[in-house]
N, CA, C and O atoms as CSV, one atom per row, in Angstrom:
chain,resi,resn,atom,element,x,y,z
A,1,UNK,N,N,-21.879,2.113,9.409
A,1,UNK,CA,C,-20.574,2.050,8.794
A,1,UNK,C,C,-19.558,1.719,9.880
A,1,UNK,O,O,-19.550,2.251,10.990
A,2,UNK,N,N,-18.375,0.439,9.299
A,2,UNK,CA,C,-17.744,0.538,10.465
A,2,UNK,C,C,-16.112,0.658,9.838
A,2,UNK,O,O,-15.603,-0.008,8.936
A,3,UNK,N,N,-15.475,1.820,10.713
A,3,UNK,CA,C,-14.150,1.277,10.522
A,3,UNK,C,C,-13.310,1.096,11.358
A,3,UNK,O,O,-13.233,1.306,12.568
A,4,UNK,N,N,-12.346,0.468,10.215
A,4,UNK,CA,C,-11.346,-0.155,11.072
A,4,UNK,C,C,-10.100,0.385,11.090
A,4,UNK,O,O,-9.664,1.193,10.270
A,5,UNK,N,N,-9.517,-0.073,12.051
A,5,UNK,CA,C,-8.201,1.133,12.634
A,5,UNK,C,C,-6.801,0.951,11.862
A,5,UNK,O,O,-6.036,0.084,12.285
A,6,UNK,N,N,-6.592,1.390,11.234
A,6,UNK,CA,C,-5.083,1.608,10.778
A,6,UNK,C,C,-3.728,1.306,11.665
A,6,UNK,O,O,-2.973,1.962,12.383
A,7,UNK,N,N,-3.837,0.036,11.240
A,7,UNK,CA,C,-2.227,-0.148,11.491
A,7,UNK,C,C,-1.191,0.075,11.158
A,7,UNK,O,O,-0.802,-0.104,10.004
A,8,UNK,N,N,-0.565,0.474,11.996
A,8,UNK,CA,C,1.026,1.077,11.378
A,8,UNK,C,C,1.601,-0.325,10.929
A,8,UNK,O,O,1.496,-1.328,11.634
A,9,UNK,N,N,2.254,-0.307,9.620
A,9,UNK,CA,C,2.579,-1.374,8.546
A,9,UNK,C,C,3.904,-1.807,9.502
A,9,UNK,O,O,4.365,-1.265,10.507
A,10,UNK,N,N,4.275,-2.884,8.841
A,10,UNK,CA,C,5.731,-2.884,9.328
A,10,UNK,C,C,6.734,-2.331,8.760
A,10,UNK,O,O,7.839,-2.437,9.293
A,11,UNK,N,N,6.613,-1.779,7.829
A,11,UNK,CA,C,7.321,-1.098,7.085
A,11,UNK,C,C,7.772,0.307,8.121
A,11,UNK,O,O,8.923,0.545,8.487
A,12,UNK,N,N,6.532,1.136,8.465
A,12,UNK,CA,C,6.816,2.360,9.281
A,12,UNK,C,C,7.562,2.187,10.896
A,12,UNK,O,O,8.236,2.823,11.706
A,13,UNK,N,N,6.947,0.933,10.710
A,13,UNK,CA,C,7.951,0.658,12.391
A,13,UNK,C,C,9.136,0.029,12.510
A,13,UNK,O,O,9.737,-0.305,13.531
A,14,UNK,N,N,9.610,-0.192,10.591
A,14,UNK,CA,C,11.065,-0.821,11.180
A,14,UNK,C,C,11.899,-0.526,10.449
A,14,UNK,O,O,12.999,-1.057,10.296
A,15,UNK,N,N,11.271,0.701,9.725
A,15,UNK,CA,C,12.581,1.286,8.367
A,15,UNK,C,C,13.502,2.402,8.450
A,15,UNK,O,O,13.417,3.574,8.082
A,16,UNK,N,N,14.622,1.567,9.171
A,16,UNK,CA,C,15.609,3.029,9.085
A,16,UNK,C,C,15.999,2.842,6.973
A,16,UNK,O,O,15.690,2.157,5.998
A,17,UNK,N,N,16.731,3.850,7.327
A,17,UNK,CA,C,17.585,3.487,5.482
A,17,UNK,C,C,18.352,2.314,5.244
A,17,UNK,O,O,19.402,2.087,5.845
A,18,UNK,N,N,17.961,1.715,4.562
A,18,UNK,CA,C,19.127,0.659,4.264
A,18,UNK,C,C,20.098,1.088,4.030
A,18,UNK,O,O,20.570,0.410,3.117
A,19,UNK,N,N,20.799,1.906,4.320
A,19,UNK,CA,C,22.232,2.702,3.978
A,19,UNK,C,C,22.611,2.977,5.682
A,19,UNK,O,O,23.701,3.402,6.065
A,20,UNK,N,N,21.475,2.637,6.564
A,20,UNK,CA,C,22.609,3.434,7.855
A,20,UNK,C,C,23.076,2.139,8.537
A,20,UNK,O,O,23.614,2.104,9.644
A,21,UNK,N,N,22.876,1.335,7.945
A,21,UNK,CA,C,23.428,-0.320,8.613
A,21,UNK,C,C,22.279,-1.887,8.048
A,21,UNK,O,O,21.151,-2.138,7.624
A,22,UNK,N,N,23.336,-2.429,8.366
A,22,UNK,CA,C,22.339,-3.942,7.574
A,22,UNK,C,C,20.788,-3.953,9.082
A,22,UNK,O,O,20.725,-3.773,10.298
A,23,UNK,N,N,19.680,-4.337,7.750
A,23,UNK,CA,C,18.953,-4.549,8.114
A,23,UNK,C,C,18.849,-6.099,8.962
A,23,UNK,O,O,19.274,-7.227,8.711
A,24,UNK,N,N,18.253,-5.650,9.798
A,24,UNK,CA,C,17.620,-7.549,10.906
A,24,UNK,C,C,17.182,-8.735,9.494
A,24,UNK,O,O,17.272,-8.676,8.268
A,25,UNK,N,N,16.867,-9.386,10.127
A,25,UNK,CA,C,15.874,-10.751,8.613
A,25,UNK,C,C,14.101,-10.108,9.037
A,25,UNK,O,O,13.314,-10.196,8.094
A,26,UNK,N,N,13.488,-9.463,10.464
A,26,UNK,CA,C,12.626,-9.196,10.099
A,26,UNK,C,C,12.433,-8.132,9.487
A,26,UNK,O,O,11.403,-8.136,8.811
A,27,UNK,N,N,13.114,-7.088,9.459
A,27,UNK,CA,C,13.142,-5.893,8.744
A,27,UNK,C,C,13.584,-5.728,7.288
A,27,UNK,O,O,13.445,-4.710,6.610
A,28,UNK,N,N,14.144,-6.895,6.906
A,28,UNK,CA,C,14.327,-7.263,5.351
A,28,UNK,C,C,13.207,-7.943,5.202
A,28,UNK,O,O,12.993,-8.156,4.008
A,29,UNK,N,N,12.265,-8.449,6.023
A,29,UNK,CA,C,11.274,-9.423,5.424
A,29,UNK,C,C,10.095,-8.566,5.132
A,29,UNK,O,O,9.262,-8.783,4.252
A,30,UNK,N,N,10.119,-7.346,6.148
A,30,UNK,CA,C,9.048,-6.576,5.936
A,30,UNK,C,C,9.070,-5.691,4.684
A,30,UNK,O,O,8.010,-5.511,4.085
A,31,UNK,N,N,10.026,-5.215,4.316
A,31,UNK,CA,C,10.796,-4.321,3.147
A,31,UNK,C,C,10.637,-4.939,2.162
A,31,UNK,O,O,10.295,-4.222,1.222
A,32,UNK,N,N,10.764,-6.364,1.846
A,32,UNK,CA,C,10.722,-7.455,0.668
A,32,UNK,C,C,9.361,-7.347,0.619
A,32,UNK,O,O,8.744,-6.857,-0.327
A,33,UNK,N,N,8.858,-7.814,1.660
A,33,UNK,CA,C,6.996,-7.872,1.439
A,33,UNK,C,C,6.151,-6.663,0.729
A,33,UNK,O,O,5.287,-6.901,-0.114
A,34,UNK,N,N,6.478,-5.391,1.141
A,34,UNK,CA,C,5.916,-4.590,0.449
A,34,UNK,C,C,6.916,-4.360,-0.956
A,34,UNK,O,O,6.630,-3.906,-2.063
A,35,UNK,N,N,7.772,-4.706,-0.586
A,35,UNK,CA,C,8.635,-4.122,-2.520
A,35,UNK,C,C,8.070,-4.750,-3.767
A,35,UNK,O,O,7.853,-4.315,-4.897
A,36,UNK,N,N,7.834,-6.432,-2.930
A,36,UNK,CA,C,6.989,-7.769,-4.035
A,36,UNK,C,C,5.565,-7.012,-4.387
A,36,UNK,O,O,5.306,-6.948,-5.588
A,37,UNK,N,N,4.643,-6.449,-3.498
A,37,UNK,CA,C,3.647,-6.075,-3.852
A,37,UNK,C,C,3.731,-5.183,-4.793
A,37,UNK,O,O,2.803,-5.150,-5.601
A,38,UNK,N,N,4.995,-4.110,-4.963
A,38,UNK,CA,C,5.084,-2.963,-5.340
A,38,UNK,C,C,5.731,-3.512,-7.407
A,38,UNK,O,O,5.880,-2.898,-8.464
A,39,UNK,N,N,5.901,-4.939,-6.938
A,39,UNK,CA,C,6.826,-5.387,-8.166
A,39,UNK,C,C,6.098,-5.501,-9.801
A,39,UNK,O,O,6.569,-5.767,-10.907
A,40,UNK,N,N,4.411,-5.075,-9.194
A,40,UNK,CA,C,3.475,-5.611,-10.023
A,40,UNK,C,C,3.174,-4.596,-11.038
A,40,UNK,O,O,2.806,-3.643,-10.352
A,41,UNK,N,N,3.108,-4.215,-12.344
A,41,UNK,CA,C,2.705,-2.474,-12.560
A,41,UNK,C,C,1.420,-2.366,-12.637
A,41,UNK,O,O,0.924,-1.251,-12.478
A,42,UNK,N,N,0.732,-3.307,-12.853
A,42,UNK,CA,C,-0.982,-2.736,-12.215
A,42,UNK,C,C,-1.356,-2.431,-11.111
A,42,UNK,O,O,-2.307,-1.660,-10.980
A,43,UNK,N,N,-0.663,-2.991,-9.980
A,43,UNK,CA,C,-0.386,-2.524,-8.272
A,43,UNK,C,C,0.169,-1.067,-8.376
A,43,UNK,O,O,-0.536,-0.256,-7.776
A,44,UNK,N,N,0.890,-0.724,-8.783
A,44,UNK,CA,C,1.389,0.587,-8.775
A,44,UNK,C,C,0.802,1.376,-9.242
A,44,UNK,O,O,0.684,2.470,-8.689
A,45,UNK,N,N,0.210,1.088,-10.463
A,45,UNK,CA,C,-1.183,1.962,-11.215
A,45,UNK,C,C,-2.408,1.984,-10.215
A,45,UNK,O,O,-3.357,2.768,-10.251
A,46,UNK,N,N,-2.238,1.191,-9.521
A,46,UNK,CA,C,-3.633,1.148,-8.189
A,46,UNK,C,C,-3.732,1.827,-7.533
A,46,UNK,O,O,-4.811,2.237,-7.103
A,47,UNK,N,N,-2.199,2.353,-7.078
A,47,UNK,CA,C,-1.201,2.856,-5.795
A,47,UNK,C,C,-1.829,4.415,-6.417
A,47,UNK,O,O,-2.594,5.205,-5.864
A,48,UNK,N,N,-1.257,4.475,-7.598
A,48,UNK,CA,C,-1.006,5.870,-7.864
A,48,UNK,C,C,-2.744,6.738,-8.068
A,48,UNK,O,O,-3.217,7.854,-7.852
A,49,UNK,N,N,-3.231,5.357,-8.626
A,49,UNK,CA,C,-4.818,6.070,-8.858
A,49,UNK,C,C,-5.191,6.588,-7.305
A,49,UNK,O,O,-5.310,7.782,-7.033
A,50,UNK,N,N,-5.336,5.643,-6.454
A,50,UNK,CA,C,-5.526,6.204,-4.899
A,50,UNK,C,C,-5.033,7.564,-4.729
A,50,UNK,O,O,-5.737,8.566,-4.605
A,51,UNK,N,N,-3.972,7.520,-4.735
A,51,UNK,CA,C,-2.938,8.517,-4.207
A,51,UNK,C,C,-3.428,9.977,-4.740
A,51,UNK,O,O,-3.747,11.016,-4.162
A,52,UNK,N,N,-3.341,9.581,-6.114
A,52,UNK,CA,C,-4.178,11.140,-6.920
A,52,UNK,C,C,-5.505,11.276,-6.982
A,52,UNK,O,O,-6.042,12.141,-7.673
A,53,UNK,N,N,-6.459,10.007,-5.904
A,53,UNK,CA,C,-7.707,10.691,-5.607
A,53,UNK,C,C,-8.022,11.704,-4.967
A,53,UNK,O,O,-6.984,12.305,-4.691
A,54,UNK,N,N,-8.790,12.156,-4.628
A,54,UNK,CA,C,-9.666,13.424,-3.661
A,54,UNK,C,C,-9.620,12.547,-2.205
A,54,UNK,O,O,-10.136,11.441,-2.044
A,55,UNK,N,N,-9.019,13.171,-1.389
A,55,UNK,CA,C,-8.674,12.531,0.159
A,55,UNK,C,C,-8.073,11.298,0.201
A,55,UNK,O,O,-8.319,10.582,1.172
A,56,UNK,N,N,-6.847,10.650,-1.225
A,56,UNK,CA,C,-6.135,9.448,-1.087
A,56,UNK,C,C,-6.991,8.423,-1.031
A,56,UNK,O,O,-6.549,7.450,-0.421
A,57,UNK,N,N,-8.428,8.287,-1.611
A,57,UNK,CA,C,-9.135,7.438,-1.413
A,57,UNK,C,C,-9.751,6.700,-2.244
A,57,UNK,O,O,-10.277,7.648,-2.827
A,58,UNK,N,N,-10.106,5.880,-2.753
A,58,UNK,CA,C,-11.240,5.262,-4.015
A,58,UNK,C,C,-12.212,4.109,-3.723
A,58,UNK,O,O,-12.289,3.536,-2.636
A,59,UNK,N,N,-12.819,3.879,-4.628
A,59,UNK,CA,C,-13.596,2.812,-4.554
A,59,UNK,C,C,-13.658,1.761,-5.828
A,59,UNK,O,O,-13.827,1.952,-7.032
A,60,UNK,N,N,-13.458,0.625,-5.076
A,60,UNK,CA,C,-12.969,-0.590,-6.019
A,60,UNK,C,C,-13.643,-0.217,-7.666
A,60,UNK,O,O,-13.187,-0.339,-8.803
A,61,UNK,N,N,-14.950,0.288,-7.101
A,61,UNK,CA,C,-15.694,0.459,-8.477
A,61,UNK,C,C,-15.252,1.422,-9.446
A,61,UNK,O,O,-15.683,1.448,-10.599
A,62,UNK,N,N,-14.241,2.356,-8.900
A,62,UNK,CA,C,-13.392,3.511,-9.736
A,62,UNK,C,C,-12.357,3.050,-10.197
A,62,UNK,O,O,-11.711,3.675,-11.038
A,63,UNK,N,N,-11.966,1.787,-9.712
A,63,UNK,CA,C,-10.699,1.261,-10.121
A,63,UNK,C,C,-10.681,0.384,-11.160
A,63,UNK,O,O,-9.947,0.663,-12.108
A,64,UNK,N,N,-11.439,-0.789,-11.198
A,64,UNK,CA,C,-11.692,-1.289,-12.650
A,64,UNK,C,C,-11.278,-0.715,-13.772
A,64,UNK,O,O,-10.185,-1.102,-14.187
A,65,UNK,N,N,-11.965,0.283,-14.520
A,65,UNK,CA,C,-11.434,0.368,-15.768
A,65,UNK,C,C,-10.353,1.312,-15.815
A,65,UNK,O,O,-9.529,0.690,-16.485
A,66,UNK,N,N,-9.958,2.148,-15.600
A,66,UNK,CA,C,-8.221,2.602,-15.339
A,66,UNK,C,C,-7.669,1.584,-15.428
A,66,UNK,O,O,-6.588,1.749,-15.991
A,67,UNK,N,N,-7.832,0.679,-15.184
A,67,UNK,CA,C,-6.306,-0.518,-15.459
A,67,UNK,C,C,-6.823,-1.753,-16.419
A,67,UNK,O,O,-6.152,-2.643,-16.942
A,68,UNK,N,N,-8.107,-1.531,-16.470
A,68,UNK,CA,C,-8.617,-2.498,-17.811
A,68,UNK,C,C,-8.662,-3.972,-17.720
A,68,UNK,O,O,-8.351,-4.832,-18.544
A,69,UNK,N,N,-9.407,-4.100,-15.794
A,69,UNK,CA,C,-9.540,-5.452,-15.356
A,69,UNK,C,C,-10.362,-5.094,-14.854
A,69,UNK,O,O,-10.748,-3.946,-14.633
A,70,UNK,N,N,-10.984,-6.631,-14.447
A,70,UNK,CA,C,-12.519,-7.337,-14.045
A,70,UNK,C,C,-12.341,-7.052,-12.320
A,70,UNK,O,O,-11.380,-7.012,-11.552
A,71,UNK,N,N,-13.709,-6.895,-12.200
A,71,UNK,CA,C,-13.629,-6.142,-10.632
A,71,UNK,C,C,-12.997,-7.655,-9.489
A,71,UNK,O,O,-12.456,-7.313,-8.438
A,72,UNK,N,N,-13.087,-8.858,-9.718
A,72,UNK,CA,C,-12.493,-9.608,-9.176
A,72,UNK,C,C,-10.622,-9.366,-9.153
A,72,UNK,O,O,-9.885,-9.277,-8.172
A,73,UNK,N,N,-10.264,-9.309,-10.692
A,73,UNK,CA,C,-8.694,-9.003,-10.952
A,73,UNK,C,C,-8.570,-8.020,-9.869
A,73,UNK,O,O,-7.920,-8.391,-8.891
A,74,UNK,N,N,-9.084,-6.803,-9.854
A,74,UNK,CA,C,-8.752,-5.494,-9.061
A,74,UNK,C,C,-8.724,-6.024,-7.613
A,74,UNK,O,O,-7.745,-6.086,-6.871
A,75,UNK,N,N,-9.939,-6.377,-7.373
A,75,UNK,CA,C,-9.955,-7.304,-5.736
A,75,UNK,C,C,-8.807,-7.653,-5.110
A,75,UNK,O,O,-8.297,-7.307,-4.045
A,76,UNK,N,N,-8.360,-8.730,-6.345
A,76,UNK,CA,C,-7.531,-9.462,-5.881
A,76,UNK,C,C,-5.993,-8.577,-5.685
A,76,UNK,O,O,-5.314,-8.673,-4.662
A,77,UNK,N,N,-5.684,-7.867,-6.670
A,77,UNK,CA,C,-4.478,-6.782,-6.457
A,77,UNK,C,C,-4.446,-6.084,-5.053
A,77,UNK,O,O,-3.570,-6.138,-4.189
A,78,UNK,N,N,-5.838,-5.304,-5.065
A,78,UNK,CA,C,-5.777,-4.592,-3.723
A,78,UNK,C,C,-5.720,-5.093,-2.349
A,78,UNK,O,O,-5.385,-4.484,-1.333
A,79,UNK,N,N,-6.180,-6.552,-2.517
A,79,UNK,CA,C,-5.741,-7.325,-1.436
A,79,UNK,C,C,-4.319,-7.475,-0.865
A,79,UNK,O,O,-3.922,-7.495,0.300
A,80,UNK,N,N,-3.601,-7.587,-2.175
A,80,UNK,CA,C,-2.262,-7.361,-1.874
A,80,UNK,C,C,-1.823,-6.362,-1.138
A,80,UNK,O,O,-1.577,-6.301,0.067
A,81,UNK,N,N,-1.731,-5.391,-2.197
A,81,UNK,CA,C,-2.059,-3.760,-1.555
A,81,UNK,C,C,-2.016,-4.025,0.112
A,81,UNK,O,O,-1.074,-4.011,0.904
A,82,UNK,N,N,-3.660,-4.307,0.310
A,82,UNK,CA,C,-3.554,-4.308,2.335
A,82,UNK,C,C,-2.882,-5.363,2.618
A,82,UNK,O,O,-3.600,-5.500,3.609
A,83,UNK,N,N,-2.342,-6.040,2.673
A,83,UNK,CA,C,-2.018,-7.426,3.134
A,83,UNK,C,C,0.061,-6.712,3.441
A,83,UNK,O,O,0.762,-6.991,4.414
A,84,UNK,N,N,0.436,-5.870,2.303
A,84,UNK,CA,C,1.491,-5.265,2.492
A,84,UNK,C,C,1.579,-4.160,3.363
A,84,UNK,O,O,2.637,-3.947,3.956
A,85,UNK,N,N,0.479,-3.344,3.531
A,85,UNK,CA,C,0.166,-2.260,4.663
A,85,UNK,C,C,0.086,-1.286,3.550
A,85,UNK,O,O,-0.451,-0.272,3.997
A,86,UNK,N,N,0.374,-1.149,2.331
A,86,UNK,CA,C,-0.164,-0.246,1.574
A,86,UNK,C,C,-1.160,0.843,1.722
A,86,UNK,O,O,-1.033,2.056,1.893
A,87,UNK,N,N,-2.238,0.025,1.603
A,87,UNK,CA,C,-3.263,0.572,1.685
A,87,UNK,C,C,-4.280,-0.102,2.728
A,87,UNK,O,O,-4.180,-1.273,3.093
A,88,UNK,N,N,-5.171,0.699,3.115
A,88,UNK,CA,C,-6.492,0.465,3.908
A,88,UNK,C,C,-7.720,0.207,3.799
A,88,UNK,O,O,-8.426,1.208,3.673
A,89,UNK,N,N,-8.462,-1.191,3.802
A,89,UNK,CA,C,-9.747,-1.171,3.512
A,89,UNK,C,C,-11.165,-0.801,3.631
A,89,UNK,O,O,-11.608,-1.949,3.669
A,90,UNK,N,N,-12.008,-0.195,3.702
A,90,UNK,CA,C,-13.114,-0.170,4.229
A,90,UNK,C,C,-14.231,-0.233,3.333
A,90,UNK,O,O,-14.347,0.259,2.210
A,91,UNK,N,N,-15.353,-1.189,4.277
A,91,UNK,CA,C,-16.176,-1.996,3.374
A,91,UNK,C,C,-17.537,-0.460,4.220
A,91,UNK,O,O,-17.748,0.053,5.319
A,92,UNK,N,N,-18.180,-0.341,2.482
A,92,UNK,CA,C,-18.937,0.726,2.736
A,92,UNK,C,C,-20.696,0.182,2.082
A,92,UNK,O,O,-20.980,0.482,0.923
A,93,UNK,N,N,-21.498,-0.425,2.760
A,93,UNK,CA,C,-22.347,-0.725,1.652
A,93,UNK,C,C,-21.597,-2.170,1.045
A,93,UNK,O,O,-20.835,-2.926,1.647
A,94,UNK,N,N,-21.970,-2.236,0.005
A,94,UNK,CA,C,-21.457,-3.645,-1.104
A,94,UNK,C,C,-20.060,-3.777,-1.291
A,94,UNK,O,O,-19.367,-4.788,-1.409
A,95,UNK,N,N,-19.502,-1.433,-1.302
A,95,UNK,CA,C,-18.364,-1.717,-1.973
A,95,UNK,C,C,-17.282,-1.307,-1.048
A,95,UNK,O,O,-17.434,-0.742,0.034
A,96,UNK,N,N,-15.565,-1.857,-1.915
A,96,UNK,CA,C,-14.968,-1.123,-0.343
A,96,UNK,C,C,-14.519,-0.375,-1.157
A,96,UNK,O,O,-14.725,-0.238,-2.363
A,97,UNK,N,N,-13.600,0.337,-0.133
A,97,UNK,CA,C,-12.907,1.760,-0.578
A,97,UNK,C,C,-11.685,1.153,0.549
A,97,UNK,O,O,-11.678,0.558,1.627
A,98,UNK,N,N,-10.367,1.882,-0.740
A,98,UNK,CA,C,-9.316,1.779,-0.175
A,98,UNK,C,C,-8.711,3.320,-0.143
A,98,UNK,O,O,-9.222,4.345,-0.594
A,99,UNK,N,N,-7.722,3.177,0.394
A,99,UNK,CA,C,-6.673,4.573,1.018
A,99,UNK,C,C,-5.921,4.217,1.160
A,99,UNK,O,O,-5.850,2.994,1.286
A,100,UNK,N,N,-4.530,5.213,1.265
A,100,UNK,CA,C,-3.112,4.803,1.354
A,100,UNK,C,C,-3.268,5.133,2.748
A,100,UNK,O,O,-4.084,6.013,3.025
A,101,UNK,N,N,-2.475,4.445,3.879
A,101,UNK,CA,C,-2.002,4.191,4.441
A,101,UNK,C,C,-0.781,5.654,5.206
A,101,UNK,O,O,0.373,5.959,4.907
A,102,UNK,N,N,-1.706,6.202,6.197
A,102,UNK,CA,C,-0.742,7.669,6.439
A,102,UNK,C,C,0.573,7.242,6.802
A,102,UNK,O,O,0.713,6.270,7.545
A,103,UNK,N,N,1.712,7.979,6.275
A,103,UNK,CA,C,2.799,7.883,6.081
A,103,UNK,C,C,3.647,6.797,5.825
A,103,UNK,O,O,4.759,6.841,6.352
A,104,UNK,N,N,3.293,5.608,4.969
A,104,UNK,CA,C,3.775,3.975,4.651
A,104,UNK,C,C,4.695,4.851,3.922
A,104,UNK,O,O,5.849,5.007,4.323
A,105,UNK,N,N,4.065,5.667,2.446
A,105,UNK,CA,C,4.728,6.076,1.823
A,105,UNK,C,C,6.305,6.701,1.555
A,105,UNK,O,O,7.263,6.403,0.843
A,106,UNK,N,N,5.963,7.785,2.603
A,106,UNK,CA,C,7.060,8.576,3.216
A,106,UNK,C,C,8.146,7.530,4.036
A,106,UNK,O,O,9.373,7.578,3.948
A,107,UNK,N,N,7.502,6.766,4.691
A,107,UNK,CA,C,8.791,5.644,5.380
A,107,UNK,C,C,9.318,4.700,4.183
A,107,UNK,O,O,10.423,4.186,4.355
A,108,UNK,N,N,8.579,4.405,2.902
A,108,UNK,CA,C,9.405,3.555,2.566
A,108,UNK,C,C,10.675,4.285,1.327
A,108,UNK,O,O,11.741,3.871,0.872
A,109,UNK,N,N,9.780,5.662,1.122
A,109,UNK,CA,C,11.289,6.626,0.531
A,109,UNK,C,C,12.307,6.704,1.491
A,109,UNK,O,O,13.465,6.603,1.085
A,110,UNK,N,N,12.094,6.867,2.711
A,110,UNK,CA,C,13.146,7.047,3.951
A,110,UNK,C,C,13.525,5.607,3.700
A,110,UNK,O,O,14.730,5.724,3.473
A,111,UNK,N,N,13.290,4.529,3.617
A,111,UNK,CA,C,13.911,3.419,3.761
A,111,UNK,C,C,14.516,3.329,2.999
A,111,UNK,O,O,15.260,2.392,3.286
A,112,UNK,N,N,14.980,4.020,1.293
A,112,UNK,CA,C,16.159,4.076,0.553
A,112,UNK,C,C,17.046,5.484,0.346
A,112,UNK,O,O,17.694,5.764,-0.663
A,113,UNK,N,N,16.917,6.262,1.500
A,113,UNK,CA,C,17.627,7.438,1.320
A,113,UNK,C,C,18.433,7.332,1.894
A,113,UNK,O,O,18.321,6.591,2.871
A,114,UNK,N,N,19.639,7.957,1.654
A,114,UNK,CA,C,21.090,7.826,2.238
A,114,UNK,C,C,20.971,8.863,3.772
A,114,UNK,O,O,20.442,9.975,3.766
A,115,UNK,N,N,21.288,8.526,4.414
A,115,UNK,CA,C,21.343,9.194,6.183
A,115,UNK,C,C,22.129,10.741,5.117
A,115,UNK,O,O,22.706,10.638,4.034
A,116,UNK,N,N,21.816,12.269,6.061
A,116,UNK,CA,C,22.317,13.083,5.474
A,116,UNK,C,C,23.578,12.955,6.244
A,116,UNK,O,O,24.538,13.679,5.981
């Protein structure tokens, strides 16, 4: 089994709040990139199935019918998913298994909360 290392998204390395000053163009580009992924509601139903797994984790093959697509459709979503830093892949055997991504989450609520 091999995995692979978790990158911190760009999201976690460049999100203050959009409320404590205008963002750079790469830090709006990174913020746009994951929001587009986030724009989809079967992506979010993906998001959330992960999230409320047992250790934030699943396997493509658990994901299929919860959202009532063909294991290619799902593929192709969760690709998104990593490609935004979402989530994390790992190929186990035939199948992969994805995970959220430690703390993407938490930075991208911080990225719309008002500074206290």
């Amino acid at each position: 089994m091999t995995t692979l290392p978790v990158l911190p998204s760009a999201a976690v390395a460049c999100c203050s709040p959009v409320t404590a000053g205008v963002l750079d163009a790469d830090q709006a580009e990174a913020l746009a990139r994951i929001f587009k992924a986030l724009g989809d509601p079967t992506r979010v139903k993906l998001l959330s199935i992960i999230a409320a797994s047992e250790g934030q984790e699943a396997c493509v093959c658990d994901l299929t019918e919860p959202v009532n697509l063909s294991q290619p459709t799902v593929s192709h979503h969760m690709k998104l998913l990593t490609e935004a830093g979402l989530v994390a892949r790992e190929q186990r055997g035939r199948w992969a298994y994805f995970s959220i991504v430690p703390g993407v989450l938490d930075s991208l609520a911080g990225a719309l909360t008002s500074p206290a």
